[in-house]
Structure formats: structure tokens, C-alpha cells
N, C-alpha and C positions, 0 to 999 in steps of 0.2 A: 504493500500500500504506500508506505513511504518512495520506493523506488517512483509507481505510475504517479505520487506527488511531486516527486521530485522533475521527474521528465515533464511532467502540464508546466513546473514553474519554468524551463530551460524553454519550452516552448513558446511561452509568452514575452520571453526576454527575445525570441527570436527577431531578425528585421523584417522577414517577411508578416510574422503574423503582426508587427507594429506597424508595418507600412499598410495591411487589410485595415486592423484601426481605424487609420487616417484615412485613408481613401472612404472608408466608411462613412465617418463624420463628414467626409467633402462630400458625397453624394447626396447625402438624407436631405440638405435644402433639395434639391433637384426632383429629388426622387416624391418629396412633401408637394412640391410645384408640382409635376406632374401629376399627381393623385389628385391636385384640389382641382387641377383645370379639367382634366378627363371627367372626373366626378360632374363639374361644375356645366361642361359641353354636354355631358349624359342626362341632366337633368332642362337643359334647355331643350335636346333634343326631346325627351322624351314629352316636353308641353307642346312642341311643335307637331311630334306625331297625335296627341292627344286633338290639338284644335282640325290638323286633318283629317282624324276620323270625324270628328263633329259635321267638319263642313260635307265629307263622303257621305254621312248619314242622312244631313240636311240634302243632297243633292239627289239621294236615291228617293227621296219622300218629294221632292220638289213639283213631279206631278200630279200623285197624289193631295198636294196643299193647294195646287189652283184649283183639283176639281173642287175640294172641298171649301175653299174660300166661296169658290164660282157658286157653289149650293146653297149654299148660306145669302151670298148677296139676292139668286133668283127667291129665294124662300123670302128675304124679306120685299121684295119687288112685286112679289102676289099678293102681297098683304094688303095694298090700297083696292087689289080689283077683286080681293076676297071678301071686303066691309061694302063695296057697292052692290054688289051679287048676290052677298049672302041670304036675303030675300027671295031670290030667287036660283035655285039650285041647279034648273037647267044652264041657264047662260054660266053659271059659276062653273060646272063642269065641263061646259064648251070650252071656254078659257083655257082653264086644266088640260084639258084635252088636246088643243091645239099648240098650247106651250109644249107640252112634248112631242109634239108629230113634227114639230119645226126643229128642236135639237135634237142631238145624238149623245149628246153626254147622260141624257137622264130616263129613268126609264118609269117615273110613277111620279104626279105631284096631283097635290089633293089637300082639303081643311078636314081637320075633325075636331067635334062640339066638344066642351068639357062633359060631356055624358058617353063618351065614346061612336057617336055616331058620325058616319061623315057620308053628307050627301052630296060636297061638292068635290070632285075628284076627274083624273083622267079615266079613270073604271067607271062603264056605266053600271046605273044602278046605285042604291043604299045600301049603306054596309057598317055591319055592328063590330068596331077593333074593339073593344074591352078587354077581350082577350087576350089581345096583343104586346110582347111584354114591354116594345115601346112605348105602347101606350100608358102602361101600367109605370113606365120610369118619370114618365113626363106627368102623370097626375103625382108620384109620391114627391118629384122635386119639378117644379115649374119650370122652363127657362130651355136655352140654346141645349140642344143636345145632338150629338153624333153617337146613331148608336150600329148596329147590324143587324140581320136575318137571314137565318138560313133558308128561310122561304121565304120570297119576294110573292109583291102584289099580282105582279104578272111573272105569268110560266113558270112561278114555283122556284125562280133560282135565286141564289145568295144573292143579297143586296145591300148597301149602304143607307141609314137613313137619317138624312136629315133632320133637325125639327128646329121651328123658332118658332115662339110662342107668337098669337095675334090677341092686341086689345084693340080696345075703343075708350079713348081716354083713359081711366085706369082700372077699366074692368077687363079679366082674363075672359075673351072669349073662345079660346080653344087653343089649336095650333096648326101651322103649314107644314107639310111636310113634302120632299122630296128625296125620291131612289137613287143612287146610283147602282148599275152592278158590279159586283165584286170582281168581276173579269177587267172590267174599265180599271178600277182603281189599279189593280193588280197587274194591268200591261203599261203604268205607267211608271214601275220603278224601274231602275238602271239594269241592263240586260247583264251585263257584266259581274253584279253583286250575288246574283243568285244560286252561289257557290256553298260547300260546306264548310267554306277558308273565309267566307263572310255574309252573314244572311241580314235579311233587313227584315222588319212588321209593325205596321203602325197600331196605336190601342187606345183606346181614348181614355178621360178620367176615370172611366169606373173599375177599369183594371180587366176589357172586353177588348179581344183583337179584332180588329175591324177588316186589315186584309196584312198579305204577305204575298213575298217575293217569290215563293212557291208551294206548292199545295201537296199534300192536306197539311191543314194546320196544325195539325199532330204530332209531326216530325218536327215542330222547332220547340218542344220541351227539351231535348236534345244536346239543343245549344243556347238555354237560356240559363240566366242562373239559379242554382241549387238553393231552395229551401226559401225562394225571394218571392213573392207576386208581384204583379204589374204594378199597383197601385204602390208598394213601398218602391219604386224608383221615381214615382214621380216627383219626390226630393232631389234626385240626382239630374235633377230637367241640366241640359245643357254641359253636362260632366260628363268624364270617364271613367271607367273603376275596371279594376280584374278579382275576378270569382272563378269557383268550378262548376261546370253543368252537374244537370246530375249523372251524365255518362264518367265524370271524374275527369274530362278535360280541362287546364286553363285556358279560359279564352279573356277576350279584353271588350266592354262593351261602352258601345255611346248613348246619350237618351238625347232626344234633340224636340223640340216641342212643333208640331207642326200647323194645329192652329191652337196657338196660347189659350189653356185654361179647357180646353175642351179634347185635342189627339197629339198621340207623339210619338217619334217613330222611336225605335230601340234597334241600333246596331250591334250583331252576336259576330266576333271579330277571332279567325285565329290566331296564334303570335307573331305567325308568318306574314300573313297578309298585314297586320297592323301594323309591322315594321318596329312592334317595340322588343319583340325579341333580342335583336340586334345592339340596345339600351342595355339587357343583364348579362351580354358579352362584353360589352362594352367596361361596363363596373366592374367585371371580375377581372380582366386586364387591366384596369387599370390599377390591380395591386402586383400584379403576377409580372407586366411592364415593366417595372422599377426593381420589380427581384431579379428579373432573369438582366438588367442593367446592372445592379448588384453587382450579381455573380459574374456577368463576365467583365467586368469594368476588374474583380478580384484576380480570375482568371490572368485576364490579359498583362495586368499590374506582376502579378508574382511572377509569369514567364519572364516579363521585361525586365524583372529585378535580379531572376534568378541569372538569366544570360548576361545582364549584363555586372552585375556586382556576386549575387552570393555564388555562383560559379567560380569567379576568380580568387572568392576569399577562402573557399574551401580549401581551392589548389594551393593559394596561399598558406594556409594553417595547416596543409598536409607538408610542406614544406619545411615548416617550424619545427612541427613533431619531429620529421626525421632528423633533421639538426639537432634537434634535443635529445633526441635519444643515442647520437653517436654515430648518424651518417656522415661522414668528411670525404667521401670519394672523389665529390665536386662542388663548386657553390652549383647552386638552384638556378635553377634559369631564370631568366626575366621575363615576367606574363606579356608579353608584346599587344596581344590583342586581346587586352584587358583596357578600361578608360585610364584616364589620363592618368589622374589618380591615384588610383591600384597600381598602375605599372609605375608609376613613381616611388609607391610601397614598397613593390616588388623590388626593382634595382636600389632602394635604400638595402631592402633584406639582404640583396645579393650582394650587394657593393661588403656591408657585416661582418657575413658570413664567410667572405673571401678574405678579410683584413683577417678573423679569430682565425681560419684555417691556417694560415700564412702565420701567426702569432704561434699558435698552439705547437705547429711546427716546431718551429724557433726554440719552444721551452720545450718539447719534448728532447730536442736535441742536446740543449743546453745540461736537463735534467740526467740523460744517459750519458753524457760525458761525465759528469759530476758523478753520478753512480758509478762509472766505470774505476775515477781517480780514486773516490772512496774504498772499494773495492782492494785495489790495489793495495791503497795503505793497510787496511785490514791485512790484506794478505802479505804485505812485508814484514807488518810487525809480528805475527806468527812468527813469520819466515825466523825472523830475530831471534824471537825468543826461543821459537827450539832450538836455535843456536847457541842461546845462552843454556838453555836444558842440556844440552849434549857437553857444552864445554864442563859446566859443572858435573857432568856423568864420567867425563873422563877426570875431573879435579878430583873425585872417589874413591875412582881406581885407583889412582896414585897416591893416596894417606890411608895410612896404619890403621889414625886413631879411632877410636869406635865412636868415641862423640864427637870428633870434625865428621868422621862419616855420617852420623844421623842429622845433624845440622847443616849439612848440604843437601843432603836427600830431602830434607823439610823445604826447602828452597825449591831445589828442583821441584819438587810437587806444586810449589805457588807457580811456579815457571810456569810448568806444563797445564797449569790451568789457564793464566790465561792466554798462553798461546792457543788453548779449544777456543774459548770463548772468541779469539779475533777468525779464526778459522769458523765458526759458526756464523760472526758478523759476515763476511765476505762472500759463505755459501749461499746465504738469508735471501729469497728473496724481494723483501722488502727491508731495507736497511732502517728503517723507525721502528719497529716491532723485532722481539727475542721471543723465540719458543724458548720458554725457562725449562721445560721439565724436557724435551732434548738435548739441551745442552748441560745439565745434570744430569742426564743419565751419562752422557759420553765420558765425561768429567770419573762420573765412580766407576764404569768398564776402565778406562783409561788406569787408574787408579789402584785398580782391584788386581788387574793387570800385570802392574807393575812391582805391589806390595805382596800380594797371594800368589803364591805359585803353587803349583800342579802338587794339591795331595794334599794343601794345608789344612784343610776339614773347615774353613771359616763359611761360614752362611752367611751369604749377603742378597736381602729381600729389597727390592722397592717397589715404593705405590705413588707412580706419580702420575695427577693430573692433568691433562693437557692446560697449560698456560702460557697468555703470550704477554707480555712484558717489555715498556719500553729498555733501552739499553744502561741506561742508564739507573735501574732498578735493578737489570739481570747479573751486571756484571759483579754489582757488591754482595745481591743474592749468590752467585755461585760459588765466588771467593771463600764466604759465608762457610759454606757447604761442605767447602774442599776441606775448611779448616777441621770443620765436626765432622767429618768422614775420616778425615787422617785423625784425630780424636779416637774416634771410634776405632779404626784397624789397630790402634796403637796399643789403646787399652782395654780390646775384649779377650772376654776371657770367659771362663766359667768355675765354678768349684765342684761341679764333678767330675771327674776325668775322663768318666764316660761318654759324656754328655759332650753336645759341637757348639764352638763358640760360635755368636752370629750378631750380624747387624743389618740394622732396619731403615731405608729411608723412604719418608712417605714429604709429598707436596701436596697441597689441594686447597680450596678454597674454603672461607669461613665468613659468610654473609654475602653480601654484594658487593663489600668495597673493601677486604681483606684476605688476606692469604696467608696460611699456615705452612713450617717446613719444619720438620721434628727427624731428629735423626738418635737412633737409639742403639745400644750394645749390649751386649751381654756381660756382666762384671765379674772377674775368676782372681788369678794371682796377677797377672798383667798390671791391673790396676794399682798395685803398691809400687810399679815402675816411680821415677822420679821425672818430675815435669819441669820447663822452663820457665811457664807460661805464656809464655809468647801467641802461643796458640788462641788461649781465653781472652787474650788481649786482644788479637786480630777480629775475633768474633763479639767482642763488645763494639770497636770501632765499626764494623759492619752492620751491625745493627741500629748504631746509633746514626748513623749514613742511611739508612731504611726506615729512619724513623719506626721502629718496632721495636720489642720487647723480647728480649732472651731471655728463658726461665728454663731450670734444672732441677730434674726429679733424678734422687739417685735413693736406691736402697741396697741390699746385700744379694740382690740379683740382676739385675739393668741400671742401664745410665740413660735418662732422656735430656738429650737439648731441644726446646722446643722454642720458634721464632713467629711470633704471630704482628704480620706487619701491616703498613695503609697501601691501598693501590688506588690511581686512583680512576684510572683508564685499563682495569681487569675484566679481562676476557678470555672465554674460552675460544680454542680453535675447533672450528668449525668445517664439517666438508663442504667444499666451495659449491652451492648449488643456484642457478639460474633462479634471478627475481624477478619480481615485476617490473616492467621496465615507468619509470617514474616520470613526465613530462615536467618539463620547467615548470610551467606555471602551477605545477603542486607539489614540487620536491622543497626538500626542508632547506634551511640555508647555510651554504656551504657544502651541499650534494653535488657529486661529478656523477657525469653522466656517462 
């Protein structure tokens, strides 16, 4: 979890997702503008399609509105030749009669009494409407009406009816009525409309279709609206609205009033035909618009950044690494078809890179001459001092006495140690750092060697820890050593006779920042030998040169000297095993790479 944390935060510091950022905030005015004006065109358009369905609607009812204006003007035109006649019911019906044999728009006009009777009419004859539910509408509300019938006066066919009331001053004396047929109304709406993609019907106040664009009138429940009557659109006179029929299509409808207060037509519109379809494409692009601008304004931005900068910075930072890590074959090349910039970067890197190589050089060489001279010295003064050890081995041979012999051989033994130790410095190879418990042990074979010969029964045990030691610690440590080792050979012993004398040296470490060296023997007759001190001496001054503590345990069986000192750069040796390799910008300071 920490890790896929870690990599979101690496990811946000990236340039690319900072330069998405900012392109981002640079687009949202744009992309805000473009949403409010699309919006803002979609709702203009959508009034403009709205008022052309209005005027489509008003146009398909347009002749149906003259016939019916034209009905209404003749109904009230009969009205002065219906109050002079009315006395007489022939000539009132001659009238009647010959008013329709002169036009074609109409197909019945005639008065009937407030009692239902009407005697002056184009139909000869008296005739009882009571029944009638025209008649029936016009006594329960008085006044202008437009209403229909599925049986006309004549031949029985669907008809239109007229009616305007007639007085005489202000008494109701009945009303005029005139027919039209519903085939007339009906061939005069727009030929074109009479589709299932847009249907037209006109209906008057009472919520009664009067006629339609095609027949039966049955089929346009269809496409009217769900769960609405005629009469509750008559609020929407003049407006548009969108509903579902009851088939569960959307359609988009008009109401348009065709004679004010009395018929209106109603336009049933699919979304195709209405053109407002085209409006909720319209809105949903106009979010999706500005996304897919977005995305490729992102798109576009990161290829161009990637080619043209983080491309070059990669190769760049691939570059670094392997310099950091210890590539010197060659300087780096210089990104040439990188911008100006970068390739400025790049030949600062390279120009660097070429000066440390050239440097690094320089001190490599400088360093392995100086190791080489070093070296050398090391190895001469050996050379010396086993010179000085031989010459003293043969000064031996040549004196009697038994104690110039042992006081040279004590010599010699300092000799021959530290000519190991410069013999160790010169094999070393890192000349800062002594393996100590290598060059002790060489020291006590060396030693052992030379003091034990073949059959002497003496045990000589060590236990020494691998420890590396600057030189300047190892050389007073071994000296140390030699001195308690010659100690030891000198005066082990044991007190039974049976029994094998022996000595013990162990090395090893005690905490983190100390190091232990105990060297022990066994104690027999030897030990009443006579001493110079010389020895004890050497090994106090070593120690005190070590800053550490020499203590002695002696009882009537062993002898311990034990040296417990500070290091302060103690380390073990290690098998040299491949690390990880560490990049500059997170190795510790003072890491070589």
C-alpha cells in the first residue's frame, strides 16, 4: 500500500501529469464558453422550432378557419332575413333554401325556435330537433357554438354545425344554424401533414373533435396525449409541450386556436418531423464536445511534451545513472536533436563528465604510483630487517654465552616480527586496513617455528577472529603478541610430567567498539626461570599505545594475559559479495561508486 502510495505521489510530481493540470485549468474557461453558448443556441433553437410548429399547425387548420369564420359570418347575415320571414315560414325556407343551392361550401342552413322546432330551413317540411344533441348544447349554454354530427341533415353524412344565436332586441328567439360537411373541412388541411410523423385535428371548446387530417377518428388516440382530454389543453392555446401517447411514444404537440374561444386545432408531432430531436443531440454534445476537446487537447499536449522534452530527459537521467554507477568507457553523447535547452544540459553533462573522467584518471594514476612506492618501502624494510634477523642469527652462532644467546634471540624474534608485519603491509591489498588475526597467526607459525622443534610435545591452540585493523593499531597489537607469545613459549610448562605443556591464543571481538587478545600457558617448572622484564615492559608500553588494559590471571596451573582495547573503525572481514548498486542522488556522503 505504501509502495502504490508512494508511486501516485512520484506520479503527480511528474511534468507530464502537471503540464495535464494546467492545460486543464487553461481549457475549463473555453470549455465553460462553449457549454453556455451551445446550451444557450439549443434553447433558442428549440423556441424557434417550437413557434414553427405553431405556425405548421396554424397553417394546416388555415382552411378549415375560413370555412368556419365564413359560417359564422353567413349565420349571422341570415339573421336580418330570418326576423323579417319569421312570420312566414315559406319564404323563410325559400331563403334557406336558395342560400345553399347558390354555395358549395354548405350543405344545410335553417332557424330553430327555443322549443326545438324549426320550420324555416333549407329541408322542406317541419321538423322536431329536440333530440338533437346540438340542440340540446345550445339550450343548456346559449351563444356561438361549433359543434359536429355524425348524421347530417341531408344524406345522413358527418357534418359541421354551426350555430349563432338570433334575438330581437334582447329577447332569445332561437338560433341559425349552418352545415358544413366533414369531407369539406377535412380536404382542406395540408396534404402533406397527414402522416404518422405528424397528424393534425381540430376540436372545439367542449373537448368534441370536429374533423381530422384522416379518418377514422379513432386512430388518432394513438398519437394524442396519455391520460390528457381535449379540454385540459385548452390552457396550453398557443404553446408546445412533449408527452407520451398512450402507445408509449414521445411525440411533441402544438395547440393553436383556430376560431378564438370556440375551435383549435392540436398538432401530434414526431421528434423527427418537429426537428426538436436534433435540440437533445444537441445538449448532450454539448458536454461530450468539451470532453473529447479535453482529452485530446491532453492527448496531443503529452505526445508534444513527451517528444519533445520528457524523451530527452529520460535519455538524459539514463545517462547520469550510468555515470553514477561507474560507467567511464566514454562521456555521453550530446542529445543533438533534443531543444535548445536540453542539448545545452546535455553538453554541460558531457563537457562534466569528460573533465571527472580525465580527473579520475589522473588520480587513479597518481594513487597507483603512490601504492606502488608505498609498497616498495614496505617491502624494503622487510627486506632490512630480515637482514638485521639473519645478521643477529649468525651474531648467535658465534657467542658461547647462554645469556648473550637468549638476548639476541629475544631480538631477533622483535626483528622477525616486524619484518611479517611490513611483509603483510606490502602483500595487503588495501594498504589503510591490516587483517590482525593473519598477520598473528603468521607471527606465532613463524614463531613456533622457530622456538618448537620436531618432538617438543608443546600445544599451541588458536582462536582467532577475522579482524581488520587500521595499521597503525595492528602493528602495536602484534608486537603486543609476539611479546606474550615469547612469554608464553618461554614459560610453559606443566607439573605433571605426564601431562603436555600448551599455549593458547585467542583474538575476537567484545561489543561493537572493542576487541579482546588473551594469550595463555600452561605453568610447570619453567616458570621459576628468571626474567629480565623487558618483556612486561614492552607489553605495558603497547598497550598503553592501544589505549587498552592489560590484566593477569595467574594461579598454580595457567598464566593468562588478557588485553581488552578501543577500536574505533572494527570490522569484520567479510566475503566480498555484489551490492546494490546505489545512484548518486541517494548514496550517503562520501560513497564511491
Amino acid at each position: 500500500m505504501l509502495r502504490r502510495l508512494f508511486d501516485r505521489m512520484e506520479f503527480t510530481k511528474g511534468l507530464g501529469f502537471r503540464l495535464g493540470g494546467l492545460l486543464s485549468v487553461a481549457i475549463l474557461p473555453i470549455g465553460l464558453i462553449s457549454v453556455i453558448q451551445t446550451l444557450h443556441l439549443s434553447r433558442e433553437y428549440e423556441r424557434s422550432s417550437e413557434i414553427a410548429l405553431l405556425g405548421r399547425t396554424a397553417t394546416a387548420a388555415a382552411g378549415e378557419r375560413a370555412l368556419l369564420q365564413g359560417a359564422l359570418g353567413t349565420a349571422d347575415a341570415l339573421g336580418p332575413a330570418v326576423l323579417e320571414t319569421m312570420d312566414r315560414p315559406q319564404a323563410c325556407s325559400d331563403i334557406m333554401r336558395g342560400f345553399v343551392q347558390r354555395t358549395v361550401s354548405f350543405v344545410y342552413a335553417g332557424f330553430t325556435r327555443l322549443d326545438g322546432v324549426t320550420e324555416c330551413s333549407s329541408m322542406p317540411g317541419v321538423h322536431d330537433v329536440s333530440d338533437d344533441p346540438a340542440y340540446r348544447q345550445f339550450r343548456d349554454s346559449p351563444g356561438t357554438l361549433v359543434t359536429s354530427s355524425p348524421v347530417g341533415a341531408v344524406g345522413g353524412l358527418p357534418v359541421v354545425i354551426v350555430i349563432q344565436p338570433l334575438y330581437r332586441g334582447v329577447d332569445l328567439l332561437g338560433y341559425i344554424s349552418v352545415s358544413l360537411s366533414h369531407d369539406m373541412l377535412r380536404s382542406t388541411h395540408v396534404a402533406e401533414l397527414g402522416t404518422d410523423g405528424a397528424r393534425i385535428l381540430t376540436f372545439n371548446n367542449q373537448g368534441q373533435v370536429l374533423s381530422a387530417d384522416s379518418e377514422p377518428l379513432a386512430d388518432f388516440d394513438e398519437v394524442l396525449p396519455r391520460d390528457k382530454s381535449l379540454t385540459s389543453l385548452l390552457s396550453r392555446s398557443e404553446t408546445t409541450f412533449r408527452d407520451y401517447t398512450s402507445a408509449g411514444e414521445r411525440r411533441v404537440f402544438s395547440v393553436v386556436p383556430v376560431v378564438p374561444g370556440l375551435v383549435y386545432a392540436l398538432g401530434s408531432w414526431n421528434r423527427a418531423d418537429s426537428g426538436i430531436a436534433g435540440i437533445d443531440i444537441t445538449r448532450r454534445t454539448a458536454l461530450i464536445l468539451p470532453l473529447i476537446l479535453w482529452a485530446a487537447s491532453l492527448v496531443v499536449a503529452y505526445f508534444a511534451v513527451y517528444r519533445l522534452v520528457l524523451r530527452h530527459i529520460r535519455e538524459l537521467r539514463g545517462q547520469m545513472r550510468r555515470f553514477a554507477i561507474g560507467d567511464r568507457s566514454a562521456p555521453p553523447p550530446v542529445l543533438t536533436d533534443a531543444p535548445a535547452e536540453i542539448e545545452d544540459m546535455s553538453q554541460t553533462f558531457h563537457n562534466m563528465a569528460r573533465i571527472l573522467i580525465r580527473d579520475e584518471e589522473a588520480m587513479e594514476a597518481a594513487v597507483n604510483e603512490k601504492t606502488v612506492l608505498l609498497k616498495e618501502v614496505h617491502h624494503r624494510v622487510k627486506n632490512n630487517l630480515q637482514l638485521i634477523a639473519s645478521i643477529i642469527n649468525m651474531q648467535i652462532r658465534m657467542i658461547d654465552h647462554d645469556d648473550a644467546r637468549r638476548v639476541l634471540r629475544s631480538v631477533q624474534d622483535r626483528v622477525a616480527s616486524l619484518a611479517t608485519i611490513y611483509r603483510n603491509l606490502y602483500q595487503a591489498e588495501h594498504l589503510d586496513s591490516v587483517e590482525a588475526d593473519r598477520l598473528i597467526s603468521d607471527i606465532i607459525n613463524q614463531m613456533a617455528n622457530a622456538s618448537v622443534g620436531p618432538g617438543g610435545g608443546l600445544r599451541i591452540e588458536t582462536q582467532l577472529e577475522p579482524l581488520v585493523l587500521m595499521p597503525d593499531q595492528a602493528v602495536p597489537l602484534t608486537l603486543l603478541a609476539t611479546e606474550a607469545f615469547t612469554n608464553a613459549l618461554k614459560y610453559s610448562g606443566v607439573a605433571d610430567p605426564q601431562a603436555r605443556p600448551w599455549v593458547r591464543v585467542q583474538l575476537g571481538m567484545d561489543g561493537p567498539h572493542h576487541a579482546v587478545l588473551e594469550v595463555e600457558n600452561s605453568v610447570g617448572a619453567a616458570s621459576l626461570a628468571e626474567s629480565t622484564g623487558l618483556g612486561s615492559q614492552l607489553i605495558e608500553a603497547f598497550a598503553m599505545q592501544l589505549e587498552g588494559e592489560a590484566t593477569q590471571e595467574a594461579d598454580d596451573r595457567r598464566y593468562l594475559l588478557r588485553l581488552r582495547f578501543r577500536v574505533e573503525n572494527l570490522a569484520k572481514r567479510e566475503t566480498a559479495t555484489p551490492g546494490a548498486v546505489v545512484l548518486t542522488s541517494a548514496s550517503r556522503p562520501g560513497a564511491r561508486h
